[in-house]
N, C-alpha and C positions, 0 to 999 in steps of 0.2 A: 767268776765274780768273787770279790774278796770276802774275806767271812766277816767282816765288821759291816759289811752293808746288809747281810741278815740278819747279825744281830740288831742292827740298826732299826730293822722291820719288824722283831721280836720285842725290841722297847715299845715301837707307835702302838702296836697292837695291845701289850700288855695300858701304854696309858689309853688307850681308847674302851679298852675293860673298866676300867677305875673310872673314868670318865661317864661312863655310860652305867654301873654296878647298879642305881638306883629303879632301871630300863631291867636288866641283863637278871638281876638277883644276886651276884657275886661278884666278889671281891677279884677273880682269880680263873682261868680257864685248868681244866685238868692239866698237870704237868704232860703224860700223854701226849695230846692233843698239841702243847705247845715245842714236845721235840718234835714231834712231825714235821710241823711248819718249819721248824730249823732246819730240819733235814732233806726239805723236797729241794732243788735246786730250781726255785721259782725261774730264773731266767732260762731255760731251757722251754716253757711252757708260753713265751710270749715271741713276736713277730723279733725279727733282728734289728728290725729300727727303731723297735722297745724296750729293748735290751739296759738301756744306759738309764732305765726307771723300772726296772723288775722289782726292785725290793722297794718300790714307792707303797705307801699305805695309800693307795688307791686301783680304779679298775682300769683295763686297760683294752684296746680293743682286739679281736683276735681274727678279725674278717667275717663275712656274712652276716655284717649286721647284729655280729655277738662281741663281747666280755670275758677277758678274765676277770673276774671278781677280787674288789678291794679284797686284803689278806687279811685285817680285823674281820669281816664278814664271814670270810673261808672257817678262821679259826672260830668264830662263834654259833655256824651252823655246826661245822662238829664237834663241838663242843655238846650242842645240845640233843645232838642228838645222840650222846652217851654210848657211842660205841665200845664193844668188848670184842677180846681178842679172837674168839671162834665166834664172829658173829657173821652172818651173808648178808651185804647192804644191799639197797638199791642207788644209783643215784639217777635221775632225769636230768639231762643235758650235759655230756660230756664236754662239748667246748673245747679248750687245747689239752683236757683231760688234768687238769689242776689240782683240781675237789679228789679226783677220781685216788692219785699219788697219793695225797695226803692221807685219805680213808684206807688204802691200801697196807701201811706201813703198823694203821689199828685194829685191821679185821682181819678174817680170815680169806673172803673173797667179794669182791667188790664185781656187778654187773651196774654197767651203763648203759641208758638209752642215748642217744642225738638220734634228731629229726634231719640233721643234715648232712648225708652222705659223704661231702669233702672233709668235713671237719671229724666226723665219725674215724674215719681213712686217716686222715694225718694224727689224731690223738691216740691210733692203736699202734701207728708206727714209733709216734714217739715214746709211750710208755714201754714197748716192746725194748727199746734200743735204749732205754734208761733202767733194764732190768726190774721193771714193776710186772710180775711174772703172775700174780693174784686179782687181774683183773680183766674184763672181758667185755668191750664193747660191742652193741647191735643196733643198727639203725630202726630206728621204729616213733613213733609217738608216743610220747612221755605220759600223756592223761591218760594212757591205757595201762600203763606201767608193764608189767613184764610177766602175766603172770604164770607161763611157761617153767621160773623158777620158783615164784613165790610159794610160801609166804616169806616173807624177809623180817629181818631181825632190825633195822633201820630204814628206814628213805629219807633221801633228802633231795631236796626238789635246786635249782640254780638260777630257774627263771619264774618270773611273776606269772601266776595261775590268775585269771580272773574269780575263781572262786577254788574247794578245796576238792578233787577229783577224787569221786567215790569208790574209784577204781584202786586209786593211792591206798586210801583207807582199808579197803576187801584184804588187800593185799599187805599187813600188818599182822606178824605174830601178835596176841594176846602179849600187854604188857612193851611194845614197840614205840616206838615214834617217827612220827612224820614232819620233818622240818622244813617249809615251802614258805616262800615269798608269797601274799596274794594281793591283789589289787591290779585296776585298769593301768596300759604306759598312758607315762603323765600324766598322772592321777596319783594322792597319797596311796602308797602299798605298806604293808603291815608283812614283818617276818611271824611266822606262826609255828605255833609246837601244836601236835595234835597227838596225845598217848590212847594207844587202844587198851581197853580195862578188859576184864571178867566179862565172859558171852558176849564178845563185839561193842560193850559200851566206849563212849569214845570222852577223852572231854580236851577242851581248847583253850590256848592261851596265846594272847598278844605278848610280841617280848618288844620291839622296837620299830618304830619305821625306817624303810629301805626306799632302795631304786635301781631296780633289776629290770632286765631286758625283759619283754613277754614272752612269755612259753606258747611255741608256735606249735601249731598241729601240720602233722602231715601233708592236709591238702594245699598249705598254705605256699609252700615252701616251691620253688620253679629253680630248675636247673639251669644255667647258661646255655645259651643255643651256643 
């Protein structure tokens, strides 16, 4: 892909910030945050018949009934969820492993959950064979989070929660945040920030409305015969 068609996707994004700054609170996403997205090679991360709209500011589909996520969205959940450079994230729902790159290139080790074994499988081959060496996909359900390694330094969620998973929350260093989609599909969903304070206090904030896939549980998900 040529490099004018990133940048091309590095302007939408920047004016969808401006656009939306009154929602967001700012003028401007961390520089950070916006050479990442220059830098991941989005078309790698989309089906080959979607190839010729990778650096579109929109979502796009990646099979099982999932998303890759518009790249203004990508850029603004990490954004807020203010990653640092030794930091361990979590993310819920790997997908073609997108979020996963981009978080990769600002922390120190990035673990991923998917619920869905094919996708879980093709997102560890891809980021393996694109040299994303700081990240570590497991199949599992997301509303449980992970907490095998936790506690983490970040999470960020990919898909719409019906509500905010307490389990997400447990698993939050003091001073963290939780950046997750929530609301019913087809239904207004609201993107959220949730910071954990002093002795587990938590507190919440609406940043904008979205329309994310819903985050599936485990039993929901049926393999192909």
């Amino acid at each position: 892909m040529k490099l004018d068609e990133r940048q091309r996707m590095i302007d939408d994004i920047e004016y969808h910030v401006r656009y939306t700054r009154s929602l967001i609170g700012t003028d401007a996403l961390n520089e950070r945050v916006m050479e990442a997205m220059r830098a991941v090679p989005r078309h790698e991360f989309v089906p080959p018949d979607a190839r010729a709209y990778a650096y579109a500011n929109g979502p796009a589909p990646i099979g099982h009934g999932q998303t890759i996520s518009q790249p203004y969205i990508v850029a603004l959940m990490t954004d807020l969820l203010n990653p640092g450079q030794e930091d361990v994230v979590l993310e819920v729902g790997s997908g073609s492993g997108y979020q996963a790159a981009v978080l990769s290139l600002l922390v120190r080790k990035v673990y991923s959950i998917e619920v869905i074994e094919d996708l879980a499988q093709q997102a560890t081959r891809r980021l393996a064979r694109l040299g994303y060496t700081n990240v570590e996909i497991s199949v599992g359900d997301g509303h449980f989070g992970y907490p095998e390694k936790a506690p983490f330094d970040g999470i960020v969620v990919t898909a719409a929660a019906s509500h905010i998973p307490p389990a997400l929350v447990n698993q939050l260093k003091e001073g963290a945040r939780l950046v997750i989609p929530v609301g019913l599909p087809f239904m207004p969903q609201e993107l959220m920030v949730v910071e954990k304070g002093e002795g587990g206090t938590t507190t919440t904030r609406d940043v904008l409305g979205v329309a994310f896939v819903p985050l599936v549980d485990k039993g929901a998900v049926h393999k192909p015969q």
